[in-house]
C-alpha distance (Angstrom), angle and dihedral (degrees) to the residues before:
residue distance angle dihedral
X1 . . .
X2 3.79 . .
X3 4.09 109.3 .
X4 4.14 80.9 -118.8
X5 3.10 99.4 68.1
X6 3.79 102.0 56.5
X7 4.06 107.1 86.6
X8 3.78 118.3 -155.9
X9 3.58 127.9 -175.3
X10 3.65 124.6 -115.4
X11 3.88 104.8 -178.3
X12 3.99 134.9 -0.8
X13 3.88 118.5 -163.8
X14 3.97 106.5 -170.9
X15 3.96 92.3 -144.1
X16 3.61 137.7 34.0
X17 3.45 135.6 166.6
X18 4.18 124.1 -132.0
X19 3.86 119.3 -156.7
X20 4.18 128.4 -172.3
X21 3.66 100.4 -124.6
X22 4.25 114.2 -132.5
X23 3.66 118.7 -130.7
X24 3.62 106.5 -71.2
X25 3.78 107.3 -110.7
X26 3.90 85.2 -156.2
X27 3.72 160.7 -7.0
X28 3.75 99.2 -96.2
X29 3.49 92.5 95.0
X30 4.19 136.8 -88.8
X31 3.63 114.9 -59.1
X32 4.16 117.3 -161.4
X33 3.75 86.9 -150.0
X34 4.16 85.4 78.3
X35 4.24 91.1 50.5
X36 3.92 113.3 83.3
X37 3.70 93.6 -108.7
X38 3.42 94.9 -179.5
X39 4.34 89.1 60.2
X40 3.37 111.1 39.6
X41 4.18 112.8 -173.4
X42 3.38 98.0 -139.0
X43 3.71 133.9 26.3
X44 4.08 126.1 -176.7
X45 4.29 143.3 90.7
X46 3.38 133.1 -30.9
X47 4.26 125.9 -149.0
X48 3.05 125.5 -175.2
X49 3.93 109.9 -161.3
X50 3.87 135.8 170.0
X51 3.36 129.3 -152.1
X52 4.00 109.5 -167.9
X53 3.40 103.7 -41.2
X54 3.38 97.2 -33.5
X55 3.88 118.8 100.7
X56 3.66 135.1 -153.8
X57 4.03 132.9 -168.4
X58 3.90 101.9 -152.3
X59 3.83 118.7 -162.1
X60 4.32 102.4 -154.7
X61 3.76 128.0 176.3
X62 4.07 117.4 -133.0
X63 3.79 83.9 -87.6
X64 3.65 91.3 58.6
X65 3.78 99.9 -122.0
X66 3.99 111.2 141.1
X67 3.68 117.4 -108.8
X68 3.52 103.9 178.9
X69 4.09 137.6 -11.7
X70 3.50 131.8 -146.7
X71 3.77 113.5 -158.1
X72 4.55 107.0 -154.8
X73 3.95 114.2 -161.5
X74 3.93 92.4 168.2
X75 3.90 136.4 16.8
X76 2.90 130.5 -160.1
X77 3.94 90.2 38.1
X78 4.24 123.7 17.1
X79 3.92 125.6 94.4
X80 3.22 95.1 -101.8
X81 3.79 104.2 86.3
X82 4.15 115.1 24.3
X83 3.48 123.1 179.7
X84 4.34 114.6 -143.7
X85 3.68 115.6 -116.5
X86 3.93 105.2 -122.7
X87 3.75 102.4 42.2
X88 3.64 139.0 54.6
X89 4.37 96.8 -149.5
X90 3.77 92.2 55.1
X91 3.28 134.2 104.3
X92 3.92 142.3 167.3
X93 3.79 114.1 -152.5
X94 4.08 133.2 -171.1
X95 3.73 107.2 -127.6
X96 3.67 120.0 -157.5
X97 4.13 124.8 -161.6
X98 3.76 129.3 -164.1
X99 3.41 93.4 -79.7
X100 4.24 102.6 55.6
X101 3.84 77.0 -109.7
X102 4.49 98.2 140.8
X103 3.67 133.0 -162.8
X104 3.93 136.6 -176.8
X105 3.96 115.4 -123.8
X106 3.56 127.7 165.2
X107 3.85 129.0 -126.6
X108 3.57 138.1 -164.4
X109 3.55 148.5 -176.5
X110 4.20 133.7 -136.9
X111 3.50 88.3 -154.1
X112 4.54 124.1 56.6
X113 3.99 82.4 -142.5
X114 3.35 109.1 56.6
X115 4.21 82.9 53.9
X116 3.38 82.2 50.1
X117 3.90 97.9 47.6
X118 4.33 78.6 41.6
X119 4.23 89.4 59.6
X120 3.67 92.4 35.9
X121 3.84 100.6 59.8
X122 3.54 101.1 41.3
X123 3.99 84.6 58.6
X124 3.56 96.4 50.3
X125 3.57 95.0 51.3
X126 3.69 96.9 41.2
X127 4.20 85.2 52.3
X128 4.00 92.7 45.4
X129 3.90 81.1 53.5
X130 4.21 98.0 51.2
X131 3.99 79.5 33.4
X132 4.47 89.8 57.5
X133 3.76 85.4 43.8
X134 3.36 102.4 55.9
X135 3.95 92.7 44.7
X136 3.79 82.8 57.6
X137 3.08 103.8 44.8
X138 4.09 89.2 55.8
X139 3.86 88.8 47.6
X140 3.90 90.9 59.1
X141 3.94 96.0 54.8
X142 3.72 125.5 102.6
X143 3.43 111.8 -83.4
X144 3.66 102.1 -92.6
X145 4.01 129.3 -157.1
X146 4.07 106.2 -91.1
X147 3.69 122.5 -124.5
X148 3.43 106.2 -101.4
X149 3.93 105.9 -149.4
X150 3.60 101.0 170.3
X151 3.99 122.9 120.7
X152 3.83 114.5 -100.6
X153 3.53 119.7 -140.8
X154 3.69 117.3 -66.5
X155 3.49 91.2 3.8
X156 4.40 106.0 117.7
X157 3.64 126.9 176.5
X158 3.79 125.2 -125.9
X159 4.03 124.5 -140.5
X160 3.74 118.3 -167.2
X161 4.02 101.9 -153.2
X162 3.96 107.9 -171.4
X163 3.80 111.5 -143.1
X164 3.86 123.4 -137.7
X165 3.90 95.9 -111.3
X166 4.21 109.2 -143.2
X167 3.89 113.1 -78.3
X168 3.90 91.4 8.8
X169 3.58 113.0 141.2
X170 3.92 113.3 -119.1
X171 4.32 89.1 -144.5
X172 3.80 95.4 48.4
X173 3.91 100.5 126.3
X174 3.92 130.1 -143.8
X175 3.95 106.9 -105.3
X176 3.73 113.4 -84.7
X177 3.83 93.5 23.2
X178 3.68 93.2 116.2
X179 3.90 132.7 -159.7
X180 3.36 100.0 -74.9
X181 3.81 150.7 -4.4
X182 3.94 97.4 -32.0
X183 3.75 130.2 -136.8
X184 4.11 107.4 -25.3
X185 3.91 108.2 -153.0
X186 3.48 119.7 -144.8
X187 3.91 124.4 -68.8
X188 4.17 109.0 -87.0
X189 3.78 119.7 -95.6
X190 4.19 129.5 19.6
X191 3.34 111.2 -45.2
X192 4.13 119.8 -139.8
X193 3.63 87.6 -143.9
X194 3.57 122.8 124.9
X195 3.68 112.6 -132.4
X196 3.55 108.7 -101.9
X197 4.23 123.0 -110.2
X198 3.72 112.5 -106.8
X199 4.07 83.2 -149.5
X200 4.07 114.3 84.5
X201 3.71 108.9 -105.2
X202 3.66 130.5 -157.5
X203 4.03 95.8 -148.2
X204 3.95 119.7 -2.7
X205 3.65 107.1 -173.6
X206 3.58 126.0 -135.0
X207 4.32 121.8 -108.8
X208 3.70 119.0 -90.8
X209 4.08 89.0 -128.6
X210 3.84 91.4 74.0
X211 3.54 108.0 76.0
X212 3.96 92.4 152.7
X213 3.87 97.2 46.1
X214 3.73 105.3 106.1
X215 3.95 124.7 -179.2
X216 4.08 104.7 -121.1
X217 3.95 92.1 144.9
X218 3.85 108.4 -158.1
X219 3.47 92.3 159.4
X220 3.57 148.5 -164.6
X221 4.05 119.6 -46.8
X222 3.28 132.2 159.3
X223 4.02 141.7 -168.1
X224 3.40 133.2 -91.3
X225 3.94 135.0 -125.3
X226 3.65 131.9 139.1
X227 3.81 122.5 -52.5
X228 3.65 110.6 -82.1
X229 3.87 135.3 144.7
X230 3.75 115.1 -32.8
X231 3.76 89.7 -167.2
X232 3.91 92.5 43.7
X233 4.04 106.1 -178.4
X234 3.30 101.9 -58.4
X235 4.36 121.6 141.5
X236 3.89 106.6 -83.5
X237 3.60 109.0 -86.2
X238 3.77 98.1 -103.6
X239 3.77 84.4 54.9
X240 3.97 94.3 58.3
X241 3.61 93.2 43.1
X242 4.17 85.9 55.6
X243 3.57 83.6 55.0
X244 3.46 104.7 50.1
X245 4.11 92.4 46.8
X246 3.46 114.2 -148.5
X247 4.46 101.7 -81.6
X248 3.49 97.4 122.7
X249 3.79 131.6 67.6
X250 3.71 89.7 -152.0
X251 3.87 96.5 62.5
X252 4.12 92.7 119.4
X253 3.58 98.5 44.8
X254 4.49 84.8 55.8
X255 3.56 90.5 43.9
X256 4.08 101.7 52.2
X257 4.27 83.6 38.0
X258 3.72 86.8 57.9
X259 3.70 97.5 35.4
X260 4.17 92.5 44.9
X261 3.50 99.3 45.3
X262 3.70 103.5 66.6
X263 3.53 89.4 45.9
X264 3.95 92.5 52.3
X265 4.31 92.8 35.8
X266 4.06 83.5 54.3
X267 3.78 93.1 50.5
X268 3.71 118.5 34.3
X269 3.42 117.8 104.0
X270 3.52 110.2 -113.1
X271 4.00 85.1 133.5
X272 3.78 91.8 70.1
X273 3.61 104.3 85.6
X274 3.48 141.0 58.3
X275 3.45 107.1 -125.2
X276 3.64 108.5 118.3
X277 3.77 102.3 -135.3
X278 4.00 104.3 25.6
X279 3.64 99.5 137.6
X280 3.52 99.0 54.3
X281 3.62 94.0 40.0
X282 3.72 93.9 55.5
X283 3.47 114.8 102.8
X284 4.02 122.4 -137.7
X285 4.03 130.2 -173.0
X286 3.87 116.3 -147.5
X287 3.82 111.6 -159.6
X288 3.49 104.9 -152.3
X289 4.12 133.6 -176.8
X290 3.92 121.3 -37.1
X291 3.98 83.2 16.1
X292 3.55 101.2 -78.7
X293 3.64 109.6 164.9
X294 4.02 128.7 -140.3
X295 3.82 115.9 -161.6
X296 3.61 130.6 -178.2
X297 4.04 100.6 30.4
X298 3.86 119.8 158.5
X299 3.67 140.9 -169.7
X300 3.69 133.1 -152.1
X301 3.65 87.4 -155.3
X302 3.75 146.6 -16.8
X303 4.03 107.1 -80.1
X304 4.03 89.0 40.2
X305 3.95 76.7 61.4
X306 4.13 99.7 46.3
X307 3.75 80.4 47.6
X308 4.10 92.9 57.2
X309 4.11 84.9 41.1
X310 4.43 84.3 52.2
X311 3.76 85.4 48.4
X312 3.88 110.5 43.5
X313 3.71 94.9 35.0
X314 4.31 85.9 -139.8
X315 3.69 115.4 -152.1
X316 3.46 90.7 -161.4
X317 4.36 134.4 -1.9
X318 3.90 122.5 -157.3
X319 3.48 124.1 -152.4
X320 4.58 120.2 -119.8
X321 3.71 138.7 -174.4
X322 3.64 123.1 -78.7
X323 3.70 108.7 -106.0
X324 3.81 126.5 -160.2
X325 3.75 94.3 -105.9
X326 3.92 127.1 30.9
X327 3.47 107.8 -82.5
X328 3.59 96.5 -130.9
X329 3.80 89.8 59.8
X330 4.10 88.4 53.9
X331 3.88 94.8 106.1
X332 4.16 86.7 64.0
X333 3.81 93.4 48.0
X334 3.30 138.6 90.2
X335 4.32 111.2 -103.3
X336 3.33 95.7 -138.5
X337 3.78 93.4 49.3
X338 4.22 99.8 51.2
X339 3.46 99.9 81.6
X340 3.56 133.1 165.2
X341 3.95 113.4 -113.1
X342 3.55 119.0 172.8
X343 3.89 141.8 -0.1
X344 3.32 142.9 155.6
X345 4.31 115.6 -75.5
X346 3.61 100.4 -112.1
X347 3.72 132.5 -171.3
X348 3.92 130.0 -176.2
X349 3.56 132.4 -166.6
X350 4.06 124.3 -171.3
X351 3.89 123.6 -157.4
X352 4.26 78.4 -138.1
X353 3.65 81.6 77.5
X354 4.00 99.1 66.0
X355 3.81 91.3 46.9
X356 3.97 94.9 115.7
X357 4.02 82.8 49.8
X358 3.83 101.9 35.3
X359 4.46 114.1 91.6
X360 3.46 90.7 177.6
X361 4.10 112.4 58.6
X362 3.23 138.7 -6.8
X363 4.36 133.6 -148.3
X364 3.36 119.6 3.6
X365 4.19 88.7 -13.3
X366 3.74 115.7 118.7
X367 3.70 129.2 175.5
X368 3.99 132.7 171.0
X369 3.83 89.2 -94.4
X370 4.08 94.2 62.0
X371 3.83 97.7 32.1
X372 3.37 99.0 82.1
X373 3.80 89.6 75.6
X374 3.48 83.9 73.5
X375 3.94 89.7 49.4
X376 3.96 94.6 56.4
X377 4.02 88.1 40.0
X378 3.62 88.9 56.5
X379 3.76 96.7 44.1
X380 3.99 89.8 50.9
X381 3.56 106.6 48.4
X382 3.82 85.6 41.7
X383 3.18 98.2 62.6
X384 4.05 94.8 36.2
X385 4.14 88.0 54.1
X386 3.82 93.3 53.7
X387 3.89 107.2 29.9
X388 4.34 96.5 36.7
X389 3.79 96.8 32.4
X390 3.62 102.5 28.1
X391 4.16 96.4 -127.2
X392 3.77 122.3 153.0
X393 3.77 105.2 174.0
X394 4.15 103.3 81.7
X395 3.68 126.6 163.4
X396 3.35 119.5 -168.3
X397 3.91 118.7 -164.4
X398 3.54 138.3 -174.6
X399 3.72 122.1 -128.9
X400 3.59 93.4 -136.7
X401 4.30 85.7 -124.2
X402 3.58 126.7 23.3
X403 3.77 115.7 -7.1
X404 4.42 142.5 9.7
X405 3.75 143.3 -122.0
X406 3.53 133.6 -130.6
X407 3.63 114.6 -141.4
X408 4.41 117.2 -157.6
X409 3.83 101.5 -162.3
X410 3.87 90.4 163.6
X411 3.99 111.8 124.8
X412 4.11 89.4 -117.6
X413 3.26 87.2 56.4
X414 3.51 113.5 51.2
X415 4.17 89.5 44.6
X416 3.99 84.9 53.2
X417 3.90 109.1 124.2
X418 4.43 115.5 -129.6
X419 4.11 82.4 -104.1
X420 3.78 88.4 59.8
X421 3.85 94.2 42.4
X422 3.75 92.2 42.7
X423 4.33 86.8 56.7
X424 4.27 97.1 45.3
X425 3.64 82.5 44.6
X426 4.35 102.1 47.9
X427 4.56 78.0 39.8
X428 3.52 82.5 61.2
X429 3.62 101.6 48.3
X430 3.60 116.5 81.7
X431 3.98 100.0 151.3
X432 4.28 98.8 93.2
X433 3.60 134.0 -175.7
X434 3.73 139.2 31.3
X435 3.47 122.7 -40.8
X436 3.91 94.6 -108.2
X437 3.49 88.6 50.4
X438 4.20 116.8 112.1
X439 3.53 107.4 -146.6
X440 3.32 115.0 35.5
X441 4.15 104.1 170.4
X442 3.85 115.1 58.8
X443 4.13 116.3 -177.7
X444 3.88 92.2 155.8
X445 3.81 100.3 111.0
X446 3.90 81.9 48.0
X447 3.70 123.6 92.6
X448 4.42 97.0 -170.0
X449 3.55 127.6 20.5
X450 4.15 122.5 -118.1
X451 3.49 109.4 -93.0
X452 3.55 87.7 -123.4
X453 4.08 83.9 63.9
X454 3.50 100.7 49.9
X455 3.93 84.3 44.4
X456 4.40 88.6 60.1
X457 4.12 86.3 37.3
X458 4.03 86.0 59.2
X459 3.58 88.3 51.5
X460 3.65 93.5 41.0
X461 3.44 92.5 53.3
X462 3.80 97.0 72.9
X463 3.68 99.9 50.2
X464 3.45 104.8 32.2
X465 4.16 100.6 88.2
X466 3.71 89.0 42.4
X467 3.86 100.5 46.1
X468 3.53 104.1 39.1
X469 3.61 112.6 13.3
X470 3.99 93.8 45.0
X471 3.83 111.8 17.5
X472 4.05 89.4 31.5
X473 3.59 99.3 30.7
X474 3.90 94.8 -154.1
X475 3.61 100.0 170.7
X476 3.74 96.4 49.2
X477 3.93 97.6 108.1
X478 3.77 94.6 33.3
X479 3.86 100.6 149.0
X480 4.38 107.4 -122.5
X481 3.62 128.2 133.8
X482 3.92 86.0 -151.3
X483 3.83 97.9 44.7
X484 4.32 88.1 52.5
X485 3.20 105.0 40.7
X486 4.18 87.6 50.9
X487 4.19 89.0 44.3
X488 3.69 86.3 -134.4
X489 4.16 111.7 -173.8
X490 4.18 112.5 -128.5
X491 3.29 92.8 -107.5
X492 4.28 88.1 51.8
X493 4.49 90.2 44.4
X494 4.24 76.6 47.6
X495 3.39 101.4 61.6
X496 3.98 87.5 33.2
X497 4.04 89.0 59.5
X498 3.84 95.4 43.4
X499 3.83 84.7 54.6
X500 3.61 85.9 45.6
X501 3.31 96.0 55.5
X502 4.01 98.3 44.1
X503 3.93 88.8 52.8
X504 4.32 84.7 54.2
X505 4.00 84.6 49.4
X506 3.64 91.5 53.2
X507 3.50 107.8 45.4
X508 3.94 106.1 34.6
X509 3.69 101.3 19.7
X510 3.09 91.2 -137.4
X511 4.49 112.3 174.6
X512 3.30 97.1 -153.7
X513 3.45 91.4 69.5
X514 3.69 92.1 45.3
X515 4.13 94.9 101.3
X516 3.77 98.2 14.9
X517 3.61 93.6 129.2
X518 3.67 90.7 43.7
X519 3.54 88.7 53.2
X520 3.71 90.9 56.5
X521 3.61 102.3 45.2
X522 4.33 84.1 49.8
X523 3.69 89.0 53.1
X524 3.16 93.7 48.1
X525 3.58 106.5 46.1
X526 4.07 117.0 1.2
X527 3.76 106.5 121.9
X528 4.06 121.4 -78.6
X529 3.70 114.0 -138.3
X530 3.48 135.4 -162.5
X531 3.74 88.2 -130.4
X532 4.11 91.4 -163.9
X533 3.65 98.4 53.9
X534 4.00 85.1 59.7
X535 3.84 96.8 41.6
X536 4.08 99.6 55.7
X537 3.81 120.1 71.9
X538 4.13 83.4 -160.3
X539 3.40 98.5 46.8
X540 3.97 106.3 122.3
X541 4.11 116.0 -129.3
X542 4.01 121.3 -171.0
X543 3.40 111.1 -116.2
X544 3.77 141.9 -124.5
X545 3.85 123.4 -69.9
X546 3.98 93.3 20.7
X547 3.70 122.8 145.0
X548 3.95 120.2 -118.7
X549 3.37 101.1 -131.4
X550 4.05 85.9 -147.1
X551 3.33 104.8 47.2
X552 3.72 101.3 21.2
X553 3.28 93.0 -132.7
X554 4.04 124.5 142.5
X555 4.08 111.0 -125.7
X556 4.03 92.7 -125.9
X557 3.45 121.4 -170.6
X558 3.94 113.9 -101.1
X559 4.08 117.1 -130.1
X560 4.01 109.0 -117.5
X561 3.95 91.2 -140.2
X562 4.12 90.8 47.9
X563 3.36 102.0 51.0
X564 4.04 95.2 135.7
X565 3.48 97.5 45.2
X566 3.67 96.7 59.2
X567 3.62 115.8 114.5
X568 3.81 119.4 -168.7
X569 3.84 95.3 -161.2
X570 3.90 91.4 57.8
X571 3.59 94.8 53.9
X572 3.46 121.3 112.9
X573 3.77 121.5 -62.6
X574 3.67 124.4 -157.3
X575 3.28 99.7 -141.5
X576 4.30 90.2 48.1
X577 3.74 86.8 44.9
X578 3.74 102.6 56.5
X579 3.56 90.7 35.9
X580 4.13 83.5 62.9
X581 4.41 84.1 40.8
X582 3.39 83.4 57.6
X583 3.85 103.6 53.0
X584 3.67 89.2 40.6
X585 4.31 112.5 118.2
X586 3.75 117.3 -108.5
X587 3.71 83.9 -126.4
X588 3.76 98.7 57.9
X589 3.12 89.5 49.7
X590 3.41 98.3 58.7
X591 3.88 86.0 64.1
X592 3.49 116.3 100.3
X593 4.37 91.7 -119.2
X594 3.23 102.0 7.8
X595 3.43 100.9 91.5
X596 3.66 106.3 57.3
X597 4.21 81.6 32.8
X598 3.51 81.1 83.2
X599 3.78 109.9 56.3
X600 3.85 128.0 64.0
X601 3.52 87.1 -105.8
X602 3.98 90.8 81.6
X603 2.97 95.2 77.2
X604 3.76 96.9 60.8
X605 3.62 98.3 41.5
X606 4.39 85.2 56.6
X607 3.29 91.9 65.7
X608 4.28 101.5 40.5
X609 4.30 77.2 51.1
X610 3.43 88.6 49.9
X611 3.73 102.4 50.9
X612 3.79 90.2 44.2
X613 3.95 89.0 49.3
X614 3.83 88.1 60.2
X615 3.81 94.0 36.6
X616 3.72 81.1 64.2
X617 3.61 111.8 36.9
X618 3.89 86.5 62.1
X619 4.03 91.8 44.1
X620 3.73 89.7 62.3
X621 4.24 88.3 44.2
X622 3.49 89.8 54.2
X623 4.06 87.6 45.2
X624 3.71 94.7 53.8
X625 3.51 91.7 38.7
X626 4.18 88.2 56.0
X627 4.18 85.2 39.0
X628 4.46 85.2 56.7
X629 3.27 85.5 47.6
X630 4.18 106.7 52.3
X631 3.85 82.3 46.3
């Protein structure tokens, strides 16, 4: 039987969703904020199979019976797979029936890393392909005369072994080394990129050239270590950029990666636990050019990782689990033995979420009138974490676009198993049902509220007239005769409907109108998790003080006691903040703070130093404490 004809599968996901795709208003690319997400048209399994080196994305129903095909030649690049502009679990694919006759549909995803597991094994079969061809293309040459390496007679080979001299430190570096990874030039060849806006923008959309550039952000993390130098001893800024020239659009995004990493490498707290080798059992991700993704990358140490960052030339890096072998060694272990056994608690919430709720914008748009959802979401499952759970150690993280994460760095945390992380995470979710479903918060078979409720309903309470009766304006096409011919403002038909509703208490007693205005103000504004990003230990999370490569904006860490001032428009921009790297002095720079002193990214970097300082103060209490104890 020819080797063609055998299929084998490279990847089932059990559920994906298929979407008629409107007329496309233009060549800037699909967006899934034009499907009707809430209804898709088709609902069922996804394989992906190959059969040589031909592959095929097969749409099945539970019954198995083929709906529709998508035939790949090439990916990244090709029509046949196209990834939507404002959403990382979206995708547009060309179908193809018996006939040659093709179609566009669009897919999606409920969960970021089955897209992710989507992107990942087209590439890996499309680079064991160019991988076979190359092996036979060498097999077909001429036989050609082999290298003959071996040592001739009376030739010898010398190896100069330095030796650790007494009371030498084993981290003293050779002159010029620098604190961290050095100046990263710009990726090779001409990048398609537009260069980015110095000005803060609420939505920058992506070219129309780059129809295989998707959005799966697994961002940019770096190690940990003690603090140290963020400037290291590298040439003054102004110097580097000299150096580089100006070829490459991408020159800011290189300079803040190599400029932010040493800074983050020196204070991330890998030092905080007690496992013995969590650093190099971490895993990372690199996404590198054309979106080609790297999973399960490991680092015996800090500068073996700045030398991986010199090499691959990473747009972005995403943080893992810690496994119980490296994950680079995972091919040479047993499956059932590399595990996953710690990480961080992690929550995210996306502004996508509060679409049906949202007036003002839509996808990955934000403006100041929507982004205190993220506010109230923030102040809930703040005070949830710490007061119900009794965690101390919270990050919280801006995106860098539409949405933030919640870091849990406390000890309990990390060590919690995915059943544990899979029950704070369903606690926290209060918003039920199906998107197309109406009411989405029931409490009427319940005579009191959980504390934890009436806790969020406090909180509610002072931004609910503002945010959605005034900035959202949600009761502006509420449908009554009385309520139009008055010209009553939402927040006038509010207090009309609570009154309403009291009166309807009174007189019929009727409990399900007990908490109907609770109900509403929950539905409206209770936090909206990504419930799989909390359940998996593996799951990969960008990290702090990343770059958005659509906004430009760097994901800064948001002060827990300043949650309402925080503005995302004003964070730092990388254009703004290499602009101010560039005017810096050689000789501040040569200071140990000085140099990023001076740019608004200071300010941000404070408070990340500040959280870890506290992380570990009470790690080395809780060490002496467990030294007083053994003794």
């Amino acid at each position: 039987m020819a080797a063609d004809s055998y299929e084998s599968i490279l990847a089932v996901k059990p559920e994906v969703f298929v979407f008629q795709l409107p007329p496309r208003q233009s060549n800037r690319g699909y967006r899934a904020a034009d499907w009707t997400l809430t209804k898709p048209d088709w609902t069922g399994r996804m394989r992906i199979v190959a059969r040589g080196k031909q592959c095929i994305v097969k749409l099945e129903d539970k019954s198995g019976e083929l709906f529709a095909a998508c035939p790949i030649d090439k990916y990244p690049g090709g029509l046949s797979v196209e990834a939507v502009t404002d959403s990382s679990r979206y995708f547009v694919l060309k179908i193809v029936n018996e006939n040659g006759q093709h179609a566009f549909i669009g897919i999606g995803f409920a969960d970021r890393s089955d897209s992710f597991d989507f992107n990942v094994t087209l590439q890996e079969h499309f680079r064991w392909i160019k991988t076979s061809e190359t092996i036979a293309q060498q097999s077909t040459e001429p036989n050609q005369p082999k290298l003959d390496l071996s040592l001739k007679e009376g030739q010898t080979i010398h190896i100069n072994l330095k030796s650790k001299k007494d009371g030498e430190s084993t981290n003293i570096r050779k002159p010029g080394a620098g604190a961290g990874v050095g100046f990263l030039p710009p990726p090779p060849g001409k990048s398609q990129n537009p260069p980015l806006q110095s000005a803060p923008s609420a939505s920058i959309q992506p070219p129309s050239q780059q129809v295989s550039q998707g959005l799966i952000n697994f961002s940019t993390e770096a190690a940990p270590s003690a603090v140290q130098n963020p400037l290291g001893n590298r040439l003054p800024i102004r110097l580097q950029l000299d150096k580089i020239g100006k070829h490459s659009k991408n020159l800011h995004i290189w300079t803040l990666l190599a400029f932010v990493s040493d800074i983050l490498i020196d204070l991330f707290p890998i030092s905080l636990t007690t496992t013995k080798n969590y650093f190099a059992n971490r895993e990372f991700s690199f996404t590198l050019k054309d979106d080609i993704y790297v999973r399960y990358l490991s680092f015996s140490d800090k500068n073996e990782m700045q030398k991986e960052i010199q090499k691959r030339l990473p747009y972005k890096i995403d943080l893992g689990a810690v496994y119980s072998f490296r994950p680079k060694d995972r091919n040479m272990i047993k499956a059932s033995s590399f595990l996953p056994e710690e990480k961080e608690l992690v929550f995210d919430i996306d502004m996508t979420d509060y679409d049906e709720i949202r007036s003002c914008c839509s996808g990955a748009e934000i403006c100041p009138k929507c982004w205190p959802f993220m506010t109230v979401a923030m102040k809930i499952l703040d005070a949830a974490l710490r007061e119900d759970f009794g965690f101390h150690h919270l990050l919280w993280v801006y995106s860098g676009r539409r949405g933030i994460h919640c870091w849990v760095c406390d000890m309990a945390a990390r060590k919690l198993s995915q059943g544990a992380r899979s029950a704070i995470a369903e606690y926290l979710t209060l918003i039920k049902g199906g998107e197309g479903q109406v009411k989405r918060v029931n409490f009427k078979s319940q005579a009191y509220l959980h504390p934890s409720i009436q806790r969020a309903l406090k909180i509610i309470d002072s931004y609910f007239e503002d945010l959605l009766l005034n900035k959202q304006n949600i009761l502006e096409s509420a449908v009554s005769e009385e309520w139009n011919i008055l010209g009553l403002s939402s927040l006038e038909k509010w207090n009309l409907l609570k009154r309403k509703i009291e009166e309807g208490i009174a007189s019929t007693k009727v409990s399900m109108l007990t908490h109907c205005v609770s109900e509403i103000q929950l539905q409206y504004t209770y936090p909206r998790l990504d419930i799989n990003v909390s359940k998996g230990i593996n799951h990969l999370l960008k990290s702090p003080f990343c770059i958005h490569p659509k906004t430009g904006r760097v994901c800064v860490p948001i002060p827990t006691a300043d949650m309402d001032n925080f503005d995302p428009f004003s964070v730092p921009n990388i254009c703004h903040l290499c602009s101010e790297l560039d005017d810096i002095d050689s000789d501040i720079e040569k200071n140990d703070e000085e140099g990023y002193m001076r740019t608004s990214l200071y300010r941000c970097i404070k408070v990340f130093k500040a959280f870890v300082e506290q992380m570990q103060s009470e790690n080395t209490d809780v060490k002496g404490s467990q030294n007083t104890q053994s003794i």
